[in-house]
C-alpha positions in Angstrom: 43.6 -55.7 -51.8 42.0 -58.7 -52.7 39.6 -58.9 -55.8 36.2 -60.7 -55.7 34.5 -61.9 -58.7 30.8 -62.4 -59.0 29.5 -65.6 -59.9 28.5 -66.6 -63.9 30.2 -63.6 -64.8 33.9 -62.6 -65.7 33.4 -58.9 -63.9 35.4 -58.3 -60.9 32.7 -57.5 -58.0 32.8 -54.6 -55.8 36.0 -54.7 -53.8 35.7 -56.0 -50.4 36.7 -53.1 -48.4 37.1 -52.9 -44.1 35.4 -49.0 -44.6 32.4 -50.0 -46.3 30.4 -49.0 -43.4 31.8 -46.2 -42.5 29.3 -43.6 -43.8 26.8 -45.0 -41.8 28.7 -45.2 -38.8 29.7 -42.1 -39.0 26.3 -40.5 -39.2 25.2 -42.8 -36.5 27.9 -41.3 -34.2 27.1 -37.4 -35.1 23.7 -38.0 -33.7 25.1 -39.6 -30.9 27.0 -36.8 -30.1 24.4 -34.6 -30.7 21.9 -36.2 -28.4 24.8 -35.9 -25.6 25.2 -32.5 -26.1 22.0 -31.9 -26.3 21.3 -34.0 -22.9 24.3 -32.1 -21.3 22.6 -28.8 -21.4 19.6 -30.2 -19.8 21.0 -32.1 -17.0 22.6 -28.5 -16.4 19.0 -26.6 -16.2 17.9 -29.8 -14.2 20.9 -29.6 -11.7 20.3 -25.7 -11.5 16.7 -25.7 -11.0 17.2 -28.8 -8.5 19.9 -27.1 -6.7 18.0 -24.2 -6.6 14.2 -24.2 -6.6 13.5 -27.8 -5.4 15.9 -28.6 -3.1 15.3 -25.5 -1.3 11.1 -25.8 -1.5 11.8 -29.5 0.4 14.1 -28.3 3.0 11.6 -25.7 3.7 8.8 -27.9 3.8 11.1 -30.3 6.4 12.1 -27.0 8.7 8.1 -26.3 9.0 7.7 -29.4 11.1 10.8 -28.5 12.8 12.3 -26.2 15.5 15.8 -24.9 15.9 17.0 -23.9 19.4 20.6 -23.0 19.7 22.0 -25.3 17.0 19.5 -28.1 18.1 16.7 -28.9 15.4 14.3 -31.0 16.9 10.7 -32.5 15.5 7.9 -30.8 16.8 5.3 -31.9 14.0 2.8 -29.2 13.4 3.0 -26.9 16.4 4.7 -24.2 14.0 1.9 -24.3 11.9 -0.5 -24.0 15.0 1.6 -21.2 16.2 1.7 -19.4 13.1 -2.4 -19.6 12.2 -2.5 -18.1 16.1 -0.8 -15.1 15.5 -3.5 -12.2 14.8 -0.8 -11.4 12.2 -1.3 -13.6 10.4 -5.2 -13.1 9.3 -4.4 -9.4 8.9 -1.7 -10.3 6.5 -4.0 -12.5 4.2 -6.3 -10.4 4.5 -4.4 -7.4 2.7 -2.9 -9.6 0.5 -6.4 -10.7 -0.7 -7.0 -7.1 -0.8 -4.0 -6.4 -3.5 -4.8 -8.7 -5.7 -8.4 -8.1 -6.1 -7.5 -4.2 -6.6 -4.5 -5.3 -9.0 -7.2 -7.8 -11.0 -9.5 -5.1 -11.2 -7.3 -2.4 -12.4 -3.5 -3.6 -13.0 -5.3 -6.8 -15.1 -7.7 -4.8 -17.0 -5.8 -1.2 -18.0 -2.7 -3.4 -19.6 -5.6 -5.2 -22.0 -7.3 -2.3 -23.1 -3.8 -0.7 -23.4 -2.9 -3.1 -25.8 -6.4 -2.8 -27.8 -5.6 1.2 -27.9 -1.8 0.6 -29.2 -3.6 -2.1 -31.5 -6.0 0.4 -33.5 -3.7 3.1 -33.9 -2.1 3.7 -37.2 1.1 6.1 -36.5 4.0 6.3 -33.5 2.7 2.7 -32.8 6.9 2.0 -32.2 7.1 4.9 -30.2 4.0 4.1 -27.8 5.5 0.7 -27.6 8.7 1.5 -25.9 7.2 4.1 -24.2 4.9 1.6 -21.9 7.4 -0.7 -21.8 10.3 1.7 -20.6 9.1 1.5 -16.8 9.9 -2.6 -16.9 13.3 -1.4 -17.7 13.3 -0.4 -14.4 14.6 -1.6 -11.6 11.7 -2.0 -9.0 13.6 -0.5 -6.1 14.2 2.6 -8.2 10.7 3.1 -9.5 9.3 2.5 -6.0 11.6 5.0 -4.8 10.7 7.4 -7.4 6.9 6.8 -6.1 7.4 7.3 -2.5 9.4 10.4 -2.5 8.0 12.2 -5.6 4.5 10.9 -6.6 3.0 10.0 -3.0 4.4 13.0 -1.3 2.0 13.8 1.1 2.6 17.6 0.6 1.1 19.3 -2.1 4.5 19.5 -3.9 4.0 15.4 -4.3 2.9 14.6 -8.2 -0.6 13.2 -7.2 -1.9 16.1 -4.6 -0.7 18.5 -7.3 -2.9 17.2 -9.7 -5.9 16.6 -7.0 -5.2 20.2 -6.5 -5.4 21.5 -9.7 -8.4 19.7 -10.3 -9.6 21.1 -6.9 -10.0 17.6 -5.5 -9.4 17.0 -1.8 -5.7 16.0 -1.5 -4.2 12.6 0.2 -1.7 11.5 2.6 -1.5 8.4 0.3 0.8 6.2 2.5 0.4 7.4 5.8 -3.3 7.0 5.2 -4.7 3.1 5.8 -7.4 3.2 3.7 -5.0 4.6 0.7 -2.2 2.1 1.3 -3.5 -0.8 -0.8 -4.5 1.5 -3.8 -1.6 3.5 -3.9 0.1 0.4 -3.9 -1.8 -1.0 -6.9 -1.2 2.3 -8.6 2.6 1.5 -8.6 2.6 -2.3 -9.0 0.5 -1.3 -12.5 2.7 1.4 -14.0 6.1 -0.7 -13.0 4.5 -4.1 -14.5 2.2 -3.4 -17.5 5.0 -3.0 -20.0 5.1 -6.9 -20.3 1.4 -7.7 -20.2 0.7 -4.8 -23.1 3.2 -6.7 -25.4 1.9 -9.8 -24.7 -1.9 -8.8 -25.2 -0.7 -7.1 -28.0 0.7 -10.0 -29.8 -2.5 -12.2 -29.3 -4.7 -9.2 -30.9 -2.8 -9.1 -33.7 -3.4 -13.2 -34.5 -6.8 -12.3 -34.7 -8.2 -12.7 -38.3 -9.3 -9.1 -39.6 -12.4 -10.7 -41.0 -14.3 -11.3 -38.0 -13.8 -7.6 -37.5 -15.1 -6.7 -40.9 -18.4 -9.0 -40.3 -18.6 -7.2 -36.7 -18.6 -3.9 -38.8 -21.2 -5.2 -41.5 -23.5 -6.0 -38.6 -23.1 -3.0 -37.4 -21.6 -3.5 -34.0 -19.7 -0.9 -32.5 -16.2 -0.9 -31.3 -17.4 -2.1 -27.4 -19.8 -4.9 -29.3 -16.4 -5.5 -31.3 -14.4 -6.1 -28.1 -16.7 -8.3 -26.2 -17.8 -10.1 -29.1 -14.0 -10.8 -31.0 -11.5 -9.4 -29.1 -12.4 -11.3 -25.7 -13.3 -14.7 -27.2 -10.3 -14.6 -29.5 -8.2 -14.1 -26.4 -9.9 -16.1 -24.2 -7.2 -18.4 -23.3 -4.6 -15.6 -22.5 -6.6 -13.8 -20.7 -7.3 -16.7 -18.3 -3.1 -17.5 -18.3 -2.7 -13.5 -17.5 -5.2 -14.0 -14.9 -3.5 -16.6 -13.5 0.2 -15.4 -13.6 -1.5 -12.0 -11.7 -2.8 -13.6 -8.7 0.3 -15.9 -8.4 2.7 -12.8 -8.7 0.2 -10.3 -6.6 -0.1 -13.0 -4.3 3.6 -12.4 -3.1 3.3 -8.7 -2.5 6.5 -8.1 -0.6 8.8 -5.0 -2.2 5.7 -2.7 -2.7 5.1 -2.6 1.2 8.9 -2.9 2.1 9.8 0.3 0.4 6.6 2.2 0.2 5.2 1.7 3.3 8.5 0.9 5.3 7.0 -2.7 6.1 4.2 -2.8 8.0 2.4 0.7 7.0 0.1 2.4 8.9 -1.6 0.3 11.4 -0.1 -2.9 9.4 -2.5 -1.6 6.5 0.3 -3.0 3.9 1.6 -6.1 6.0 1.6 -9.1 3.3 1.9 -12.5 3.7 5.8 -12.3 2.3 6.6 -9.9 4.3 5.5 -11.4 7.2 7.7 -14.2 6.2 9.9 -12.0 6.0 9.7 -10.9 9.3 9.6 -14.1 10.8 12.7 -15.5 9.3 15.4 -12.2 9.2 13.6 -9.7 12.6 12.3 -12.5 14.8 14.9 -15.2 14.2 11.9 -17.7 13.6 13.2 -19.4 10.7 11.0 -22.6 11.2 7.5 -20.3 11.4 8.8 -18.3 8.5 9.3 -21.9 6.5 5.4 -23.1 7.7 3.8 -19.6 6.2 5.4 -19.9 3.2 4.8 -23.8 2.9 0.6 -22.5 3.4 1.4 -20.1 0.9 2.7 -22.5 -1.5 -0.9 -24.6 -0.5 -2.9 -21.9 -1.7 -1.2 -20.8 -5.0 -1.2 -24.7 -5.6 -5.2 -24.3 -5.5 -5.3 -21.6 -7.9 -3.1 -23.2 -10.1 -5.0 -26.7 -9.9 -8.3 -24.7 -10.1 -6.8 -22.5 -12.9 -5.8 -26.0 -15.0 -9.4 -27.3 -14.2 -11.0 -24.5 -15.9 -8.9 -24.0 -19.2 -9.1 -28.1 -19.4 -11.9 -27.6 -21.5 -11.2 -24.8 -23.3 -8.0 -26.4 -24.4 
């Protein structure tokens, strides 16, 4: 190894040494190899949700201008849309859809919030509640449907409902083979099976409020309803208005409520949704190009909510 002297002095110098860099190489190539693995698990998720959520939403969007006959696809433009909008159907299944998710805002929005301001003030079991309302979301839907139709909505007075109607000598229902009970009953279910996950969430935005606006509310003597529309609501303003938006997207594809409740259609296609009638389009009629223009105008209108959704919390954000 060859020894270097510094100059006006009689010291050897540092040795001159091929490795000298090597630390700093070395660190240099860790994080190199931790950006690639890093990048590798994303271009995964990328090729998984492009294999399977985008590539499928553009090929649906291309078979909505087009028509299959026999193995022949050919481009008819927009009679499948024209065709579709023509079908009588096709109102009566927006308009129960619209239906849904104004009863499921109304009532499977605002029970899981006040839920979660009940499980929020109470001081003992508050583990025990907890798992309690969530334990239906461990369900599968099909099974808690199921568990609905043939025990709950019984249309006998042995079903869960008419005995307690009964017993509080109420006027008992036929709940599903009744039209006008179809939605509600509906909403009923869609709220017990799904309010596990909006009570934790609520839950966990109550409990970032700050105690002392509460204790001020107190010292002014408000209430506990002047409490909740004067803390609890402004505090969660911003998820509330994400909840919102999450229900109308989800209610807005009502399809297994109807499909096991009401067998499909319902009683005089009282619980026909728009997803089911894509449903029917594409598996019962063989109209897989109709059943790819409705759900192309269905992704049109949850893209408005969204867009209108994003122009309100702008703002607020």
């Amino acid at each position: 190894m060859a020894i270097t002297t510094v100059p006006g002095t009689t010291r050897p110098g540092r040795p001159s040494s091929p490795y000298a860099e090597r630390p700093r190489r070395t660190s240099l190539g860790r994080k190199v190899r931790d950006n690639l693995t890093g990048h590798a698990f994303l271009i995964g998720a990328v090729l998984c949700f492009a294999l399977f959520s985008w590539y499928p939403m553009i090929r649906g969007v291309v078979m909505s201008f087009q028509r299959t006959r026999r193995g022949v696809t050919t481009w008819v433009g927009w009679d499948n849309y024209t065709r579709i909008i023509d079908d009588p159907s096709f109102w009566t299944a927006w308009k129960n859809t619209f239906y849904f998710t104004v009863l499921a805002l109304v009532l499977g929005y605002a029970v899981p919030f006040f839920v979660a301001i009940l499980l929020n003030e109470l001081r003992h079991a508050k583990g025990y509640l907890r798992v309690l309302v969530y334990l239906p979301v461990m369900l599968p839907p099909a099974s808690a449907l199921f568990l609905f139709k043939f025990y709950a909505y019984d249309p006998s007075e042995a079903g869960l409902f008419n005995a307690i109607l009964k017993a509080l000598h109420l006027p008992t229902s036929q709940w599903m083979q009744s039209p006008g009970m179809t939605m509600p009953a509906m909403v009923i279910a869609s709220t017990w099976m799904n309010m596990g996950g909006a009570v934790l969430i609520y839950l966990a935005a109550l409990q970032n409020i700050p105690g002392e606006l509460y204790e001020a509310a107190e010292l002014d003597g408000a209430g506990i309803w002047r409490r909740i529309w004067n803390v609890t609501i402004p505090q969660t303003r911003l998820i509330l208005a994400l909840m919102a938006m999450m229900q109308i997207v989800a209610t807005m594809q009502l399809f297994i409520e109807p499909l096991i409740l009401a067998n499909g259609a319902g009683a005089e296609d009282s619980a026909t949704s728009v997803a089911y009638l894509i449903y029917q389009h594409g598996f019962f009629q063989n109209d897989l190009n109709g059943a790819a223009a409705l759900g192309v105008i269905m992704l049109v209108v949850l893209a408005g909510f969204s867009a209108v959704y994003l122009r309100l919390t702008a703002k607020q954000d």
